[in-house]
Residue frames relative to the residue before (quaternion, step in Angstrom):
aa qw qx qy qz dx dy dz
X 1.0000 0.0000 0.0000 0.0000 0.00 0.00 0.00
X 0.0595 0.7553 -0.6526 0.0085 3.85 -1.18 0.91
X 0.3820 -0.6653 0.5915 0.2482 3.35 -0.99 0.99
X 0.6510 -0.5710 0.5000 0.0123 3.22 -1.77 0.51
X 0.5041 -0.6816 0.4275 0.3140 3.60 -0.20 0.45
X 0.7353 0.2614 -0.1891 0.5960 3.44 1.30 -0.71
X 0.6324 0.2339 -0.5890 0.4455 3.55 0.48 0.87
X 0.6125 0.4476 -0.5481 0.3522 3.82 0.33 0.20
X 0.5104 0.5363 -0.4816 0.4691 3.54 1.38 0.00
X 0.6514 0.5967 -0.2641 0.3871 3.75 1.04 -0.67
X 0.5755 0.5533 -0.2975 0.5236 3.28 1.34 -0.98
X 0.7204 0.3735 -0.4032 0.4231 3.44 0.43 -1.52
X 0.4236 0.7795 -0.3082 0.3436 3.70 0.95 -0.63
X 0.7788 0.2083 -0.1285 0.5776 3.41 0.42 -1.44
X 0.6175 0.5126 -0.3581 0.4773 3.92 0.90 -0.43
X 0.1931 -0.8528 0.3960 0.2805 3.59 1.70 -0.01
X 0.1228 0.8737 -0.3336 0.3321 3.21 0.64 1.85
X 0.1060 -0.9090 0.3549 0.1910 3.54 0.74 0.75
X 0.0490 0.8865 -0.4564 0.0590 3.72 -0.48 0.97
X 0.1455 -0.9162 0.3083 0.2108 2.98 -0.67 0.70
X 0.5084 -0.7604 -0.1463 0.3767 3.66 0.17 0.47
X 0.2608 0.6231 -0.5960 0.4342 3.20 1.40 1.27
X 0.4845 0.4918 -0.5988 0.4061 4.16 0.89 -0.16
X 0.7635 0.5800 -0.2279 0.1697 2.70 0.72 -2.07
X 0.6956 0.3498 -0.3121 0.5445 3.53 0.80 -0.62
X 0.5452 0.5239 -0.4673 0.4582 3.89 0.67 -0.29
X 0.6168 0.4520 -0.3283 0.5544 3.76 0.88 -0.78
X 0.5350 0.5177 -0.4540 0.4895 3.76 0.79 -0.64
X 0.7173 0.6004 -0.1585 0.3162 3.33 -0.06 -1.05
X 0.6097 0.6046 -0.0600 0.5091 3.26 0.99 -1.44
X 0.7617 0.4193 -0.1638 0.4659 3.48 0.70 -1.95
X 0.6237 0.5948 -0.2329 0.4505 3.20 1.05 -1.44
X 0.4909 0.6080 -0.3188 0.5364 3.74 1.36 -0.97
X 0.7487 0.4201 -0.1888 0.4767 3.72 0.26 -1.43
X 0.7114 0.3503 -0.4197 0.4417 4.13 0.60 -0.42
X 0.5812 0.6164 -0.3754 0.3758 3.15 1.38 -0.34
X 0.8794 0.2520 -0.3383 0.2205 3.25 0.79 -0.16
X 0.5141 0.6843 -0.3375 0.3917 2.87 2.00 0.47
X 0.3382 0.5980 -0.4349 0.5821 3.49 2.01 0.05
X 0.5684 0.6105 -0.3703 0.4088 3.60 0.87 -1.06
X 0.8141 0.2569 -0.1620 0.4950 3.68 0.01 -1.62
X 0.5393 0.6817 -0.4233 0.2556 3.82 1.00 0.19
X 0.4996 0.6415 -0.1788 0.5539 3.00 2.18 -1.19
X 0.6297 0.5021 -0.3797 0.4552 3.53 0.66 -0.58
X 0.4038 -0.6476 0.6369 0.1086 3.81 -1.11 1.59
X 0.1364 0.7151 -0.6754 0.1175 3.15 -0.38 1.29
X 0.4885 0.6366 -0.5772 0.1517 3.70 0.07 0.79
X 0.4881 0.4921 -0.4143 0.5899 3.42 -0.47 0.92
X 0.7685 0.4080 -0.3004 0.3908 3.39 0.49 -0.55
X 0.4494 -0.6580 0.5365 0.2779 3.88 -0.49 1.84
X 0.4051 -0.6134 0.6159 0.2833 3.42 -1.53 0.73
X 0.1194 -0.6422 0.7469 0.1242 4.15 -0.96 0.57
X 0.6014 -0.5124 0.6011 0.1204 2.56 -2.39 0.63
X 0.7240 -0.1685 -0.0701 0.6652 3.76 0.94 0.21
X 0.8791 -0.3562 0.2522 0.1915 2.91 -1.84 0.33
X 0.8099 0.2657 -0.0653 0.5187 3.40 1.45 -1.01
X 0.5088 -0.6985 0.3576 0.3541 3.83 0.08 0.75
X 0.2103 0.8650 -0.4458 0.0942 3.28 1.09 0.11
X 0.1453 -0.6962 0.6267 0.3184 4.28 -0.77 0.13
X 0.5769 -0.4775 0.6405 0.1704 3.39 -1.85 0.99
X 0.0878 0.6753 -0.7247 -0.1047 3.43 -0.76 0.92
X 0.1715 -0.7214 0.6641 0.0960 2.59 -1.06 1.24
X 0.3450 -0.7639 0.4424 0.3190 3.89 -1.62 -0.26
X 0.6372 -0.4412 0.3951 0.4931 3.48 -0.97 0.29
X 0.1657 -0.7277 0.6255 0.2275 3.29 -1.35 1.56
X 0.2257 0.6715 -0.6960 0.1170 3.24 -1.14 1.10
X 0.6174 -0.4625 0.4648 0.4346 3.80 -1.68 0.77
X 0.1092 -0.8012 0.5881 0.0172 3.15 -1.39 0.89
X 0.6598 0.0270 -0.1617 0.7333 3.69 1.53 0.21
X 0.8742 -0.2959 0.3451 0.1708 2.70 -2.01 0.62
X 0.4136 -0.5951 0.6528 0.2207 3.72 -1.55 0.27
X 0.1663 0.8700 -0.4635 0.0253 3.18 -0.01 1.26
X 0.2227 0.8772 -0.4083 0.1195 3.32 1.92 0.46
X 0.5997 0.5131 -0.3722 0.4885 3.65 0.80 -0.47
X 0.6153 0.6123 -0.3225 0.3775 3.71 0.55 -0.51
X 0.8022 0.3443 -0.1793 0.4536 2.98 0.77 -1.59
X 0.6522 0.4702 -0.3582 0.4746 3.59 1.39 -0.57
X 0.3126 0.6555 -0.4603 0.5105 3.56 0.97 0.46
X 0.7832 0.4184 -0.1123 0.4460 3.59 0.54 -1.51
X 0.4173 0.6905 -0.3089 0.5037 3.61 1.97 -0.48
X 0.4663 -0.4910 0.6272 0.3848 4.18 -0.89 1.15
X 0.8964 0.1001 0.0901 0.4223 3.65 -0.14 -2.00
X 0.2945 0.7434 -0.6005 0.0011 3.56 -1.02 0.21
X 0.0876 -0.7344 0.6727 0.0234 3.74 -1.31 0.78
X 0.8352 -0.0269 -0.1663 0.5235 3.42 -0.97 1.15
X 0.8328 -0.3581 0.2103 0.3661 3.54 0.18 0.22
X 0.5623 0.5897 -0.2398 0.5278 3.32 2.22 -0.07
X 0.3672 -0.5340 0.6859 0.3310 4.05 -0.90 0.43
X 0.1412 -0.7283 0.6705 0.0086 2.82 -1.64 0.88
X 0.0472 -0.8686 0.4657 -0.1627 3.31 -0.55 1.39
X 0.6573 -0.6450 0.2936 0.2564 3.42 -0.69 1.57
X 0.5844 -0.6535 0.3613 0.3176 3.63 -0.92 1.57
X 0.2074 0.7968 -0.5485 -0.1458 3.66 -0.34 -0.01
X 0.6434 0.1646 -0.4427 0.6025 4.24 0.87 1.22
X 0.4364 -0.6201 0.6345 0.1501 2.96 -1.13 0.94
């Protein structure tokens, strides 16, 4: 697929884009660059091939979820100017 000179004038058109037509044909050029290579990697037989989650086979260590300190919520809301039910309370500043 290659775009035309008058639909990338059309596009920039409806995207209300102002070009002029050294953009326009540089953008011609450019776009026409970009279907080319996805016509490119379409041709490529890729069945058999497992889809991954990035580029490098890499494993996620991950760590054991487990609590690692204390509930200290009563402490710190102690240290709190304001709190009501279990929430800090803090001065209105938008009305």
């Amino acid at each position: 697929m290659s775009l035309t000179l008058e639909q990338v004038r059309r596009v920039a058109h409806l995207a209300r884009i102002e070009v002029s037509d050294a953009e326009a044909l540089s953008t011609l050029g450019h776009l026409n660059g970009i279907f080319t290579l996805i016509e490119t990697m379409q041709a490529v037989d890729t069945r058999g091939v497992e889809p991954m989650a990035h580029a490098q086979d890499l494993a996620q260590r991950l760590r054991s979820d487990q609590v690692s300190e204390t509930n200290r919520r009563e402490d710190f809301q102690a240290l709190a100017p304001e709190t009501e039910a279990g929430l800090y309370l803090v001065p209105q500043v938008m009305e």
